[in-house]
C-alpha positions, 0 to 999 in steps of 0.5 A: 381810094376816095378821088382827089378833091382837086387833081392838078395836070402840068403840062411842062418841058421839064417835069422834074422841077416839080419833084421836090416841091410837090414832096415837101410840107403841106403839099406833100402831105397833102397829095400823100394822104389823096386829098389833091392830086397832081400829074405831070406830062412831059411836052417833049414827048410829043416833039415832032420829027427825028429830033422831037422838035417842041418849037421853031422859029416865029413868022415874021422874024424875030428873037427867040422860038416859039412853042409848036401849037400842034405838040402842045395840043397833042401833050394835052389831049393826052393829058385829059384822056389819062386823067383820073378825073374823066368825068369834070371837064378840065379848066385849062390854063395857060401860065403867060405874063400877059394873062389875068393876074392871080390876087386871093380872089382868083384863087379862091375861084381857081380852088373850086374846080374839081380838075385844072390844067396848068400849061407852062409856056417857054421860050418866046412863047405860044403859038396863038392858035393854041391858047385861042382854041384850047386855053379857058384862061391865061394867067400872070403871077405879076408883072415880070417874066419868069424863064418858064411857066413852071414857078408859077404853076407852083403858086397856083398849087400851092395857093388854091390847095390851101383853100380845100377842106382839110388842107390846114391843120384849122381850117380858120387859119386859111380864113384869117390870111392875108388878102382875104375879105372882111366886112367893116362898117358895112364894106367888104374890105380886103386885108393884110394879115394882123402883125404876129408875135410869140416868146420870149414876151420882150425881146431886144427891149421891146414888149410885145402889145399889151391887148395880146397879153390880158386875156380878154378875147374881144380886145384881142379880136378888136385890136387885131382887127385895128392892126389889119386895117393899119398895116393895109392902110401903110403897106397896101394902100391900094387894097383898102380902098376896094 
């Protein structure tokens, strides 16, 4: 069997919130036919003591418990040394509210690595320590807090698998998405997706744009351009003026 041209490792307290998903769609599809690959790793399994204790209390007081640096540095060693992947150099991630915000570009980046740690955090958080000499980067899904880290870590699945070759039935669809970059009048411009539309031609009264219908492909292609930069300009505003 050819290796996976992208191996995923999640490092998670509850690895059966991924079963589901990772079966589902695209993504199902994908990880069955070996074009990605995508281990989890349970945390608790390295818990110390007679209760497999995976946190404790912070110094200095406070709310909450914070995730032990020395059981997630085991859950991971043990990760890399079981991965497939042993001849790249995993990139480790931390999924953190606080870390650098996952846009398009971001994950384009993300989908050129060959092999990705995801480490979902809990509970108040992780001991510094860890992130300090283990973690290559922490990264935020958007300025909110999720009870874990393990939504987001679907995200980053999800939304770099979609960038490999082969992924999507066209691989131009993956070019013609929202957020990605295209050249106007000299500037790369970073755009919405052009509004869509299917059958029935009128529904409810209103037709569907005449430039969609004539058959002329560079009026299609000139109007959709337009419609992006327009719907970017109204809806992101702050996109358009990369």
């Amino acid at each position: 069997m050819t290796r996976a041209k992208l191996r995923f490792d999640i490092l998670t307290l509850f690895p059966n919130f991924f079963k589901t998903p990772l079966e589902e769609s695209l993504l199902g599809k994908a990880i069955k036919s070996g074009l990605i690959d995508v281990e989890t790793h349970n945390i608790r399994d390295f818990g110390t003591g007679k209760h497999k204790a995976v946190d404790d209390r912070p110094f200095g007081g406070g709310p909450g418990m914070v995730l032990k640096p020395d059981v997630l540095a085991s859950s991971l060693k043990s990760a890399v040394k079981e991965s497939k992947n042993q001849n790249t150099s995993p990139y480790i991630v931390m999924l953190d509210p606080a870390g650098t915000p996952l846009t398009q570009r971001k994950v384009a980046e993300l989908a050129k690595k060959r092999h990705i740690i995801l480490i979902c955090g809990h509970y108040e958080g992780v001991d510094e320590r860890f992130k300090r000499k283990y973690v290559d980067e922490e990264i935020s899904i958007g300025d909110y807090v999720l009870s874990g880290g393990e939504p987001a870590a679907l995200v980053i699945i999800d939304s770099a698998s979609r960038l490999i070759p082969d992924f999507m039935n066209k691989e131009e669809s993956a070019n013609q998405e929202s957020f990605q970059f295209t050249k106007i009048e000299g500037k790369k411009l970073q755009l919405l997706d052009y509004p869509v539309y299917t059958r029935p031609e009128i529904f409810e009264g209103e037709a569907v744009p005449k430039e969609l219908i004539g058959g002329n492909h560079d009026e299609i292609k000139n109007w959709r351009l337009q419609e992006s930069v327009k719907k970017t300009r109204i809806k992101r505003p702050d996109l358009s003026k990369e």
